[in-house]
PAVO-587428 format. One record per residue (C-alpha): x, y, z; chain; residue in three letters. Coordinates in Angstrom, 3 decimals. Layout:
// PAVO-587428
NODE       xx       yy       zz chain resn
NODE        X        Y        Z     A  ALA
...
This chain:
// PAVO-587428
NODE       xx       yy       zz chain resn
NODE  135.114   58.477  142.298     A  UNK
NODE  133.540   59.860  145.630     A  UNK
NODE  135.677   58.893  148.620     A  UNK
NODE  134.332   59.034  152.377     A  UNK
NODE  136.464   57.544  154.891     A  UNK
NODE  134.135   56.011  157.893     A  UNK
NODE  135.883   56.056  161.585     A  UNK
NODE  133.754   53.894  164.372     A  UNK
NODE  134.865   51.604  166.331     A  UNK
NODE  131.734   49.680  165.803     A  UNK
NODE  131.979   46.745  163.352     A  UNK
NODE  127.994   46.711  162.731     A  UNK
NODE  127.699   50.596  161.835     A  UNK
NODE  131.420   50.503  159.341     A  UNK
NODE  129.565   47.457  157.280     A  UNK
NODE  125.795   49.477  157.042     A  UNK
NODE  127.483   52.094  155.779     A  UNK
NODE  129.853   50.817  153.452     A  UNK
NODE  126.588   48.996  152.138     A  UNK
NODE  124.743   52.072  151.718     A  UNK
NODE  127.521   54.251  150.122     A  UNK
NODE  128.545   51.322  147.930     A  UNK
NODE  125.230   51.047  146.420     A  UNK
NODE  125.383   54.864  145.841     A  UNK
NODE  128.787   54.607  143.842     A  UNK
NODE  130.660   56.691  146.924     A  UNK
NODE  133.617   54.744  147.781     A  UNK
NODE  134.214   54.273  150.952     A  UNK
NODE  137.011   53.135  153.410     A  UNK
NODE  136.501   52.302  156.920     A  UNK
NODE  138.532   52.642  160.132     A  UNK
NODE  138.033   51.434  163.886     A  UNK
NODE  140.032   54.377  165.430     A  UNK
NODE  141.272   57.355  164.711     A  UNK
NODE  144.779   56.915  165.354     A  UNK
NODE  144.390   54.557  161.734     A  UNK
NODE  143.217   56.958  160.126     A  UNK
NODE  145.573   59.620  160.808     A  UNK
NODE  148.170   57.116  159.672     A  UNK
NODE  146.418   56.700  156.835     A  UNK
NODE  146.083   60.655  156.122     A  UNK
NODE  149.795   60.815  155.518     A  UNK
NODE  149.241   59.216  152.302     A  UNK
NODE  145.393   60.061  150.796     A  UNK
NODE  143.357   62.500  151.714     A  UNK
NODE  139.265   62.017  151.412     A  UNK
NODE  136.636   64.429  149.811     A  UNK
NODE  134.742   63.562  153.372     A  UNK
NODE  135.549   62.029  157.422     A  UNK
NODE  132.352   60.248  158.890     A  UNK
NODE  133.459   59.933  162.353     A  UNK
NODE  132.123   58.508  165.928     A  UNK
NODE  132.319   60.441  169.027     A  UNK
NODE  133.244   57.676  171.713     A  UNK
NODE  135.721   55.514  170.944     A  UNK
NODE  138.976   54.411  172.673     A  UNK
NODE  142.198   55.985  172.673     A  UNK
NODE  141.075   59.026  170.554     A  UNK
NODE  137.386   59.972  170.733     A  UNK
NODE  135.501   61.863  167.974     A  UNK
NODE  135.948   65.288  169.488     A  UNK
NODE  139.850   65.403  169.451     A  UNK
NODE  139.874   63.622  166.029     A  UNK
NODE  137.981   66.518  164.792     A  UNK
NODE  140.273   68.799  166.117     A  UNK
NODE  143.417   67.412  165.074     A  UNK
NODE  141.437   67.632  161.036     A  UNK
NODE  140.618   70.594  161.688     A  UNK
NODE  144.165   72.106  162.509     A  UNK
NODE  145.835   69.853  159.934     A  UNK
NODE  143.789   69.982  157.098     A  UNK
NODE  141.379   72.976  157.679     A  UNK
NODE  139.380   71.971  154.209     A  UNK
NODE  138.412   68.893  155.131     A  UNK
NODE  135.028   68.299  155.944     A  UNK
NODE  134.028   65.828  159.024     A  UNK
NODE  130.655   64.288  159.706     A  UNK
NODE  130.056   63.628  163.556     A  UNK
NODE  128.353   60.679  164.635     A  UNK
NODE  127.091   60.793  168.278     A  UNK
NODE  124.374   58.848  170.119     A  UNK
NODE  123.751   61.605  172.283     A  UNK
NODE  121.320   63.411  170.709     A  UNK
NODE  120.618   66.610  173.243     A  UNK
NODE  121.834   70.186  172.645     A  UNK
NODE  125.304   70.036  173.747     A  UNK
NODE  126.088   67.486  171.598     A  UNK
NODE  125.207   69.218  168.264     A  UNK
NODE  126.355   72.695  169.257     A  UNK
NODE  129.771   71.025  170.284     A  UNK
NODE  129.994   69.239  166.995     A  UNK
NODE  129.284   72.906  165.152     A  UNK
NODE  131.669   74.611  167.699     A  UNK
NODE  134.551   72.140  166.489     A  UNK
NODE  134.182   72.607  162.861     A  UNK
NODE  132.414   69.663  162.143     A  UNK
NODE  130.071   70.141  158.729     A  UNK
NODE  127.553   68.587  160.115     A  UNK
NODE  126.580   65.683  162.582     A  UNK
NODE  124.109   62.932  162.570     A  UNK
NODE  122.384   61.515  165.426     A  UNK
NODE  122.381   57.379  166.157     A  UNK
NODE  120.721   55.278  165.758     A  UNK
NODE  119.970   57.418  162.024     A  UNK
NODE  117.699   56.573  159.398     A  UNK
NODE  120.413   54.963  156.634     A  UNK
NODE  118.909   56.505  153.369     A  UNK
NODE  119.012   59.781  155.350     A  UNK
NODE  122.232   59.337  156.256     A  UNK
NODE  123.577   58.730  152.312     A  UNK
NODE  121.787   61.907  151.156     A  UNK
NODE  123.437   63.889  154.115     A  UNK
NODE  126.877   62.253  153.147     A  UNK
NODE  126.147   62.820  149.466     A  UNK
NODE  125.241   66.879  150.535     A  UNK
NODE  128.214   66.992  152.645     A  UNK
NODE  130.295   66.009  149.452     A  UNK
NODE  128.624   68.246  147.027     A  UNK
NODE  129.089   71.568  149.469     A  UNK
NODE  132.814   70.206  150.823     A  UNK
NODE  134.180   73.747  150.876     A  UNK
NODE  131.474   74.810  153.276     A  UNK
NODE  132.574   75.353  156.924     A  UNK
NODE  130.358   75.755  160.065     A  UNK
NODE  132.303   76.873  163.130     A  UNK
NODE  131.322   78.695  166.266     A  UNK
NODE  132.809   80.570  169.245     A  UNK
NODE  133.481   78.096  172.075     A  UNK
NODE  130.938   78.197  174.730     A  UNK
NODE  129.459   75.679  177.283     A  UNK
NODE  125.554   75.907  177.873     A  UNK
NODE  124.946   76.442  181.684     A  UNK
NODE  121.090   76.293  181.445     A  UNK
NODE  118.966   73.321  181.566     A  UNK
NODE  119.586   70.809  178.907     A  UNK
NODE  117.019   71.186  175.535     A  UNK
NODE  116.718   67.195  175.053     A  UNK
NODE  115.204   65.729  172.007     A  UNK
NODE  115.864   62.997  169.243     A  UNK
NODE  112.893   63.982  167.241     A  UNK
NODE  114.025   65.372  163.623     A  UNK
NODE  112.528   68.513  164.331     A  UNK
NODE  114.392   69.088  167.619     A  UNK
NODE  117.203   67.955  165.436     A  UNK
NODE  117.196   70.909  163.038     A  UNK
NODE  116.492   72.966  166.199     A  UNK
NODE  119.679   72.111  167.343     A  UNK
NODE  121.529   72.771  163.931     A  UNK
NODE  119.765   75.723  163.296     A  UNK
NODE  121.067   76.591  167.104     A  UNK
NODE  125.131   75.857  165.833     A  UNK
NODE  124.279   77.556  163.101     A  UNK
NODE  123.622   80.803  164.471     A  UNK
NODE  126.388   81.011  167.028     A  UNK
NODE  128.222   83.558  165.072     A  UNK
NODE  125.453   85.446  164.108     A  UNK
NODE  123.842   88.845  165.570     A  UNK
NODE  120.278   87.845  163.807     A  UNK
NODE  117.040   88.283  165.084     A  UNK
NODE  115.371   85.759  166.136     A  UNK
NODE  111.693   84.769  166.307     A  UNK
NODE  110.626   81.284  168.234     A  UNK
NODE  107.313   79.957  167.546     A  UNK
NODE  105.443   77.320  168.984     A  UNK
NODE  102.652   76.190  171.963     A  UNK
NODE  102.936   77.071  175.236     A  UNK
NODE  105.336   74.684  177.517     A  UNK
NODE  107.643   73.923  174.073     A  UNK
NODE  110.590   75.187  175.755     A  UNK
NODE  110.327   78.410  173.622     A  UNK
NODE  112.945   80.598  176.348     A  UNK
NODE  115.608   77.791  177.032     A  UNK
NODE  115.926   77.845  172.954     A  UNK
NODE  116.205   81.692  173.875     A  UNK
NODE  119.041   81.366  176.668     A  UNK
NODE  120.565   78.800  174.167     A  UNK
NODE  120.777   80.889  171.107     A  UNK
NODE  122.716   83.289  173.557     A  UNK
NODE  124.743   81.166  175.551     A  UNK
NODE  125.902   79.969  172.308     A  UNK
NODE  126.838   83.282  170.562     A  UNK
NODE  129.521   86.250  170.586     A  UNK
NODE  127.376   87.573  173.364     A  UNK
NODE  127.168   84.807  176.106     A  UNK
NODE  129.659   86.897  178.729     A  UNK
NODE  126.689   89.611  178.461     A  UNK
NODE  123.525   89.837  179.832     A  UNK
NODE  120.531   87.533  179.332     A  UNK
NODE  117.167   89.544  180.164     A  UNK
NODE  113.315   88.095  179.461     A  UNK
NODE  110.550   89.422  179.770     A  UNK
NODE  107.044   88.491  179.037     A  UNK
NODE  105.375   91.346  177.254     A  UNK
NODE  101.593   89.509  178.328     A  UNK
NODE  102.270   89.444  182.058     A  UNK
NODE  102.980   93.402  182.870     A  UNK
NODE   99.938   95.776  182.242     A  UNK
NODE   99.881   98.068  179.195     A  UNK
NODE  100.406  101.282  181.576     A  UNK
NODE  104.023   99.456  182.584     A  UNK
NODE  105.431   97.547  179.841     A  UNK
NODE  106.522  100.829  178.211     A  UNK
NODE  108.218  102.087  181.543     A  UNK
NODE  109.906   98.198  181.898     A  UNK
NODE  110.836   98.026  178.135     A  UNK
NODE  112.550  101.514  177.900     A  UNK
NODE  112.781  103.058  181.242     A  UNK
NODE  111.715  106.780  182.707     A  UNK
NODE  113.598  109.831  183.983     A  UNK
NODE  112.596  110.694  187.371     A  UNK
NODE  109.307  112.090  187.241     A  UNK
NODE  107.962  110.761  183.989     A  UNK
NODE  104.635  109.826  185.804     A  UNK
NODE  103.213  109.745  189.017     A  UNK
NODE  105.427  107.414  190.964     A  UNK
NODE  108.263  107.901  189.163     A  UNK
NODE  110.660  108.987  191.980     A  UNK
NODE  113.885  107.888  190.471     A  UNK
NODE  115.847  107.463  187.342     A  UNK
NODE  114.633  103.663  186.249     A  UNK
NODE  117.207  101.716  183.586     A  UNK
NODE  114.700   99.382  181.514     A  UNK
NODE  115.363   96.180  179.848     A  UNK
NODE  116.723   97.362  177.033     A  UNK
NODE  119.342   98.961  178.604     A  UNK
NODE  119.516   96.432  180.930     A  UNK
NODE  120.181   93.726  178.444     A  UNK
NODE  123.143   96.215  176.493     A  UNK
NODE  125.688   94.230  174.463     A  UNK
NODE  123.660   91.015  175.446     A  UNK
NODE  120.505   90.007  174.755     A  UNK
NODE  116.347   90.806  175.078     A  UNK
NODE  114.514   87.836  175.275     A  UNK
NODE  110.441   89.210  174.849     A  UNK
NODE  108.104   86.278  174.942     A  UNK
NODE  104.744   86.244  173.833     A  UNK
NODE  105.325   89.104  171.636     A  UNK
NODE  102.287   88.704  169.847     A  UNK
NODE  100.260   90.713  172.671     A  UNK
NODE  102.291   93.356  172.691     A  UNK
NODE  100.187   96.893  172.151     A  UNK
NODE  100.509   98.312  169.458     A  UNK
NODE  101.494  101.682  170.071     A  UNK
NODE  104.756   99.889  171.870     A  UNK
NODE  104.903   97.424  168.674     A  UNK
NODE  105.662  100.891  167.003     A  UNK
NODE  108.701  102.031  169.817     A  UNK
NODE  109.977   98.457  169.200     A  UNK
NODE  109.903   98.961  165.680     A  UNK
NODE  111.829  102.373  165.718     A  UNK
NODE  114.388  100.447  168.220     A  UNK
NODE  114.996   97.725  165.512     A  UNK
NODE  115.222  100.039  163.089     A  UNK
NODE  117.649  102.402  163.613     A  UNK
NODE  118.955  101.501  166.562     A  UNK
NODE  118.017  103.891  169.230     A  UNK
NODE  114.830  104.938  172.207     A  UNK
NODE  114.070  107.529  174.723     A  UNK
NODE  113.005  106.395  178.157     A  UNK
NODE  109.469  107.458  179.288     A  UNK
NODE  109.813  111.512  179.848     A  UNK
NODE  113.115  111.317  178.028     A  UNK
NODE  114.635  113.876  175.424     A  UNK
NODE  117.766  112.222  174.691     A  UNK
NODE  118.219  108.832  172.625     A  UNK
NODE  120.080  106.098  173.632     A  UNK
NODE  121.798  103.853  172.048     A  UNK
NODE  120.828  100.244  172.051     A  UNK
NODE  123.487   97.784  171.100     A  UNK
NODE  121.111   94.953  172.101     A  UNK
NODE  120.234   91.429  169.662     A  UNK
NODE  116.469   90.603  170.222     A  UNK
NODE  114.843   87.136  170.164     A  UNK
NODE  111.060   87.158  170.464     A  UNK
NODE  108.666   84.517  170.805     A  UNK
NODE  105.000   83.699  170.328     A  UNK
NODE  102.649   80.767  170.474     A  UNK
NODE  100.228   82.331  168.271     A  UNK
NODE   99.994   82.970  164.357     A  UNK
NODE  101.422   86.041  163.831     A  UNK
NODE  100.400   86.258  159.963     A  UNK
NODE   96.696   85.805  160.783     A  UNK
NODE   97.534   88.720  163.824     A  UNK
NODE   99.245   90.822  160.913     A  UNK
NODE   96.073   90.129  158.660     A  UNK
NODE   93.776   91.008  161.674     A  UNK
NODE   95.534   94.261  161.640     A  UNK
NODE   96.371   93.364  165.478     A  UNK
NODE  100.369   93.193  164.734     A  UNK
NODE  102.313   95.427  162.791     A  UNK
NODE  103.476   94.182  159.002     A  UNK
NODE  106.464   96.068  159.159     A  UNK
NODE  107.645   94.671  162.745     A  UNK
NODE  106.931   91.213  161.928     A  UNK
NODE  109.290   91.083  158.987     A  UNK
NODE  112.219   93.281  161.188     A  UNK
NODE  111.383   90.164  163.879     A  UNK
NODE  110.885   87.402  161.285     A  UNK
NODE  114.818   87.396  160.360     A  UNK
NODE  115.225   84.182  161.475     A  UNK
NODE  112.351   81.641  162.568     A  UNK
NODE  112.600   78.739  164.974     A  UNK
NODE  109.666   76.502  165.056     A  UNK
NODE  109.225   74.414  168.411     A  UNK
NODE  107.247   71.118  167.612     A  UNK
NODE  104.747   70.139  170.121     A  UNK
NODE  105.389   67.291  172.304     A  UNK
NODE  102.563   65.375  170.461     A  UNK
NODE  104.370   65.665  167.329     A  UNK
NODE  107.701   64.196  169.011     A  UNK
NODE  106.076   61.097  170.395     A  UNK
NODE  109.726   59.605  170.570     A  UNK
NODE  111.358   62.078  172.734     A  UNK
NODE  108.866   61.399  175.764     A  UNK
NODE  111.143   58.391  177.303     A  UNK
NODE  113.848   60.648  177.134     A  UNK
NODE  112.723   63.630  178.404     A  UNK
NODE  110.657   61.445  181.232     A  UNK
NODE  114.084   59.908  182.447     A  UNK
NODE  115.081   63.289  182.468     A  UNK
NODE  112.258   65.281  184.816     A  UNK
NODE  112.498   62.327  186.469     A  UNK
NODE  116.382   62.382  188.165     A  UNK
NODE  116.314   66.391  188.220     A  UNK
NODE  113.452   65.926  190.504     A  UNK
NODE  115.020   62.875  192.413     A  UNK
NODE  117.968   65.102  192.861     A  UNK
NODE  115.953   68.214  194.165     A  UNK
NODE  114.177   66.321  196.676     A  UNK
NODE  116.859   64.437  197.865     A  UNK
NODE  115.558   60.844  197.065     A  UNK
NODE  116.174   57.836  195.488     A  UNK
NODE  115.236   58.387  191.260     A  UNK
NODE  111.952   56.286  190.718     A  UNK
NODE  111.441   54.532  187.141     A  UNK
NODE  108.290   54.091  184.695     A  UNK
NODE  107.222   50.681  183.614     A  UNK
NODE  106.995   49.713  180.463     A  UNK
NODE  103.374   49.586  180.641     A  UNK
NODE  103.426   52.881  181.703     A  UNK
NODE  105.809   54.525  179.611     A  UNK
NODE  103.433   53.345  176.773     A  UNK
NODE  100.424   54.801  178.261     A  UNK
NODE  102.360   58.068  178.750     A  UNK
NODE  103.540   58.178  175.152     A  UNK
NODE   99.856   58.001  174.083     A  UNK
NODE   98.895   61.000  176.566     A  UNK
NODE   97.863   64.436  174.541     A  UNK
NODE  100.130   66.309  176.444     A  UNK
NODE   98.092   69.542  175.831     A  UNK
NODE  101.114   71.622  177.877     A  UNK
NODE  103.564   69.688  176.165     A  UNK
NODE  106.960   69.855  177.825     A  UNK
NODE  106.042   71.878  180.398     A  UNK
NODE  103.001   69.803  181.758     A  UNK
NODE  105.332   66.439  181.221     A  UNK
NODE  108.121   68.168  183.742     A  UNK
NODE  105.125   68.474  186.374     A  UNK
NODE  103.717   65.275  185.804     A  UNK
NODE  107.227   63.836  186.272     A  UNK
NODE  107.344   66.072  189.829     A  UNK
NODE  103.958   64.717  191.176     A  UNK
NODE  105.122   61.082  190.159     A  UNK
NODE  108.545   61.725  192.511     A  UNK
NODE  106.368   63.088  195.044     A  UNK
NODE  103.318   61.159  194.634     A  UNK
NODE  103.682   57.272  193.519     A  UNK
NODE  104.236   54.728  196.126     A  UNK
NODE  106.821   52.879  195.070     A  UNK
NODE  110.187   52.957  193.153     A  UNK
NODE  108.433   51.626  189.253     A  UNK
NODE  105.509   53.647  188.321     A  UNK
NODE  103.034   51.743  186.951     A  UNK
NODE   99.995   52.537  185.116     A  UNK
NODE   96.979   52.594  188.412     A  UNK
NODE   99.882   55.364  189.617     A  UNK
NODE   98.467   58.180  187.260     A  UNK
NODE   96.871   61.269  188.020     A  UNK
NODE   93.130   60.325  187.431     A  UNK
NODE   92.434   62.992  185.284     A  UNK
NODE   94.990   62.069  182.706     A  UNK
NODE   93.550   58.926  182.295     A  UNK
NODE   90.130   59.977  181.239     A  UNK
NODE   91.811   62.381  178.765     A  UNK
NODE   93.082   58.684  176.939     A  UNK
NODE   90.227   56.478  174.543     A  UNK
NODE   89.487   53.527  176.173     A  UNK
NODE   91.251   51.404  173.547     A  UNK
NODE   94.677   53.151  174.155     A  UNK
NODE   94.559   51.651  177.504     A  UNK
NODE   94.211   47.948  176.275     A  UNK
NODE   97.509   47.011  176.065     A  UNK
NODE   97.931   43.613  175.848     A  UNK
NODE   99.648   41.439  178.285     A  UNK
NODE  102.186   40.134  176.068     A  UNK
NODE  103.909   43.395  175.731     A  UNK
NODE  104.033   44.254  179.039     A  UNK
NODE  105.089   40.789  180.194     A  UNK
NODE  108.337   41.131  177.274     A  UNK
NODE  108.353   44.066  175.140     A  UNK
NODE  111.030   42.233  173.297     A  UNK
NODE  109.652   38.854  172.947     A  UNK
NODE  107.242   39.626  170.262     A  UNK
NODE  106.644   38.739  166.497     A  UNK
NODE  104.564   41.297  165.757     A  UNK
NODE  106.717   44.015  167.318     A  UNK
NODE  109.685   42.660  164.750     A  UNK
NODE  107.100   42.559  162.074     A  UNK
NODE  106.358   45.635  162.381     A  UNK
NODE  109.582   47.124  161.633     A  UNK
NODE  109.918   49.212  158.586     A  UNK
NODE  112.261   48.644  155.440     A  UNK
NODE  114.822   51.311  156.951     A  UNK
NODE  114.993   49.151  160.160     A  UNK
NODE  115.259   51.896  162.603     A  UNK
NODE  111.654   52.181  163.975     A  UNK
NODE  108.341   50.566  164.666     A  UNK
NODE  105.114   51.454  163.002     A  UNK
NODE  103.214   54.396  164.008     A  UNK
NODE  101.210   52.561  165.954     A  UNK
NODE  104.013   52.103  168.174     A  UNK
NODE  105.163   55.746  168.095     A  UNK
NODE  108.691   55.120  169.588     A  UNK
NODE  111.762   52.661  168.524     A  UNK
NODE  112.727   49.533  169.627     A  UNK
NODE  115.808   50.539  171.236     A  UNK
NODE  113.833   52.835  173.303     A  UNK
NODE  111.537   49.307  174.436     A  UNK
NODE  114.791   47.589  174.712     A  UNK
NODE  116.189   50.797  176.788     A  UNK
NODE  113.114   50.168  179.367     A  UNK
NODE  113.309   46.781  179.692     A  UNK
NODE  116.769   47.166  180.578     A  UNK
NODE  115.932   49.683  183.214     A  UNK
NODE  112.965   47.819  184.972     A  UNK
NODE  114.706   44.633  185.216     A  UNK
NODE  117.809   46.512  186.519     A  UNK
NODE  115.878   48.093  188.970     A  UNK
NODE  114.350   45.265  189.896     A  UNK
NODE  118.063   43.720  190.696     A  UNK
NODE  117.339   41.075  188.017     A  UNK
NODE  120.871   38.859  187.958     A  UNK
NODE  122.023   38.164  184.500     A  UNK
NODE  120.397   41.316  182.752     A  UNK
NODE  122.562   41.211  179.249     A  UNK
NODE  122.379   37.157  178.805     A  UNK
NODE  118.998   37.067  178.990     A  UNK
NODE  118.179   40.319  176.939     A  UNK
NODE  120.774   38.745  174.390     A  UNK
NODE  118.982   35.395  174.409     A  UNK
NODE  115.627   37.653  173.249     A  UNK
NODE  117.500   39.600  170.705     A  UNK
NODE  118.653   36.660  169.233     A  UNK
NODE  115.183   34.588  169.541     A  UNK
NODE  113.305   37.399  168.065     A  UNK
NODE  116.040   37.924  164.868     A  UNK
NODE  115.944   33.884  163.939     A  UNK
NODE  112.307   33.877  164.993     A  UNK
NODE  111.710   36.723  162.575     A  UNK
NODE  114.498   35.550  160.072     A  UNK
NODE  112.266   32.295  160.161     A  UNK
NODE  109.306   33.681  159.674     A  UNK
NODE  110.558   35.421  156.553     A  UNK
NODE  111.663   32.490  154.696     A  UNK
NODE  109.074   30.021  155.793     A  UNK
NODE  111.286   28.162  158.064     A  UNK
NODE  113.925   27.700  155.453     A  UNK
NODE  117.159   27.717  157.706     A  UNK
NODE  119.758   27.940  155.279     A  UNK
NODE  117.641   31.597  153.724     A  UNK
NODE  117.158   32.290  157.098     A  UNK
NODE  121.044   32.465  158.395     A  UNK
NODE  122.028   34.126  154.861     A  UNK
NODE  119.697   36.763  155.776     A  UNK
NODE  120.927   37.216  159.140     A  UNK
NODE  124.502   37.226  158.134     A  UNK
NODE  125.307   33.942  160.218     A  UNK
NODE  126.606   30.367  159.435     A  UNK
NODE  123.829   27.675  158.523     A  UNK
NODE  125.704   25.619  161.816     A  UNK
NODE  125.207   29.113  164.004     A  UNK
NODE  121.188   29.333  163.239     A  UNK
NODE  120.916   25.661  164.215     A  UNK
NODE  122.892   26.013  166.901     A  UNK
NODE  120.907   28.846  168.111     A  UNK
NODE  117.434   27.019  167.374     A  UNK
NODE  118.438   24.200  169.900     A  UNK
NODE  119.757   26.450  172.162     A  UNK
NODE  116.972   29.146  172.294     A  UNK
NODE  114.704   26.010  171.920     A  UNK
NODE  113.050   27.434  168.714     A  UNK
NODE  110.094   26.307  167.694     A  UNK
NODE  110.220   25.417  163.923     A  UNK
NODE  107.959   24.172  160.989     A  UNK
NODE  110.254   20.851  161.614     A  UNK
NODE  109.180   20.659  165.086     A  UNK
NODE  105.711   20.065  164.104     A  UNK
């Protein structure tokens, strides 16, 4: 029988996923730190390790390393609820096979267990680098696979091509995919191929010999050379002309370019990443891009979601923009309400990530006090919202956690609202925490405890038609805890009426 041994020192996650894996005939045996389980490795080994990053005494990261100098073979899942860049490329760089973000999506996380089992003798590992750059944030499952895909190619010399709108973040993914390769202690070098003028970009690309062209007084290195043993970052490649698609080409190809007035190649031991926001199939079919180019480009594609399309990484990102700023300027961090982090959710965000970072700098700037609220927005965003997005109604602004319909409107997986809501409760639960901490609210967790319990029973009640003895069964609690909590919480109850 399947084995997978689960290490967390939470109690709540061991039992979901000894549930799951149960019901999916994987055995599975759990452990609340790793020091347990290496005891326990003397004796049996697994066919797979699902373990946590923070716990005491040994964390995740150190666990991983000791498996991965004792038994090379064995595969390790990492669990982390720090779902940013770092995370996952750390988790690749260690040797894990693969790592899954929390809170995760518990049928998702079976099939990735039951993949990880099936393909046990496959091993991801990386050089080990730390990312200087800007963090690339997201908990979106398409930022996820972004940041796999990122771990991934950390050994690789691949080309690269990053699609995606403007203001995705298409060049951090750019100075990631190097910082995180054999190359990172080489140079980085962008440039923008739709920002220098036609007569130029040859000259900047390649470089001339003195007297090339009128002007040219002096040897000039280009960005190729530039960029040797590193790498060429060239964004919006798409507008590239194309008599310099066809120098590119010949430089991909085999290897090697002249500089402008030039007689003698040069060797270019360079990895390219390009990137484009627009379709370069329909440019190919146009007959405005080369075929032949985009395939030597298309080697490996990274697709960028827009920010509309990761609804769920706003809060996160907004947090984010939010203290960088606060730091910059030297002042105090300010927070969004709850009110208004749900208006900002449902903004189109036509610059995406980009226009979200300035909106976050005129807030720090512009708002008057410490908790943005909603009559605190640029003007001009508001009209870009329907009238009906802006109704919110009081009851969710007064307790975002206080609310039947919010827990009825939890799906069967139990990890998000409906789409109408467009982000997950913990994220609600994340900025009610904040604004009544900012506030200087004594008491915080008792109270927001009190809530999350109302709201379960309340729920749980619901449910079962205000059958308590159904209702603490499917809570996991004693009949004497539910009533308990109903006199405590002062439920009301179909036996109250």
């Amino acid at each position: 029988m399947k084995s997978v041994w689960i290490v967390d020192d939470d109690e709540s996650i061991r039992w979901v996923l000894e549930k799951a894996l149960s019901k999916a005939a994987i055995h599975c045996r759990c452990f609340d730190s790793a020091n347990k389980t290496i005891e326990a490795l003397h004796q049996k080994l697994p066919e797979l390790i699902v373990c946590d990053v923070r716990m005491p005494g040994m964390d995740g990261f150190k666990f991983l390393a000791y498996i991965k100098e004792t038994y090379p073979n064995l595969p390790v899942i990492i669990m982390t609820a720090f779902s940013d860049l770092d995370s996952a490329v750390n988790a690749f760089q260690a040797g894990a096979f693969e790592y899954l973000p929390k809170p995760f999506d518990i049928n998702k996380a079976v099939d990735l267990i039951g993949r990880a089992i099936e393909q046990s003798q496959r091993d991801i590992s990386s050089v080990q680098v730390q990312i200087q750059t800007a963090p690339i944030l997201g908990q979106a499952p398409a930022m996820q696979e972004v940041f796999r895909a990122i771990g991934r190619l950390s050994q690789s010399q691949a080309t690269v091509l990053i699609t995606g709108e403007s203001g995705t973040g298409k060049e951090l993914v750019a100075n990631a995919l190097h910082r995180h390769s054999l190359r990172v202690n080489k140079p980085f070098v962008a440039i923008n191929t739709a920002s220098i003028p036609k007569d130029l970009l040859e000259s900047e690309l390649f470089g001339h010999e003195r007297g090339a062209f009128t002007g040219a007084q002096a040897l000039r290195r280009g960005r190729f050379e530039q960029a040797e043993e590193g790498s060429l970052f060239l964004d919006e490649i798409g507008d590239m002309p194309m008599d310099l698609q066809t120098r590119l080409l010949r430089v991909l190809s085999d290897g090697h370019f002249y500089r402008v007035g030039g007689h003698t190649p040069l060797k270019a031991n360079v990895r390219v990443i390009a990137a484009t926001h627009q379709n370069l199939e329909e440019r190919v079919l146009a007959g405005k891009f080369r075929e032949d180019l985009f395939h030597r480009l298309n080697v490996i594609r990274l697709r960028l979601p827009p920010l509309r399309q990761r609804t769920e990484d706003i809060p996160l990102l907004a947090r984010y923009f939010l203290q960088k700023n606060a730091n910059q300027l030297g002042v105090e961090c300010k927070q969004l309400s709850t009110e208004a982090m749900q208006t900002l959710i449902k903004l189109p965000f036509p610059g995406n990530v980009r226009q979200l970072e300035n909106l976050c700098h005129w807030f720090t700037v512009m708002a008057p006090s410490q908790v943005i609220e909603v009559k605190d927005f640029p003007g001009e965003l508001m009209t870009q919202l329907p009238a009906s997005h802006l109704e919110l109604k009081e009851e969710e602004v007064e307790s975002v956690l206080n609310s039947e319909e919010t827990v009825a409107s939890v799906n069967t997986s139990n990890t998000h609202l409906n789409k109408e809501s467009q982000y997950s409760w913990l994220t609600l639960l994340d900025e009610q925490a904040r604004l009544l901490l900012q506030k200087q609210t004594l008491d915080v967790m008792p109270k927001l405890s009190a809530e999350f319990e109302r709201v379960l029973i309340q729920a749980a009640l619901s449910i079962t038609k205000g059958k308590r003895i159904e209702a603490a069964h499917r809570l996991g609690i004693g009949r004497n805890t539910i009533t308990r909590k109903i006199e405590e919480l002062k439920i009301a109850t179909a036996m109250d009426k």
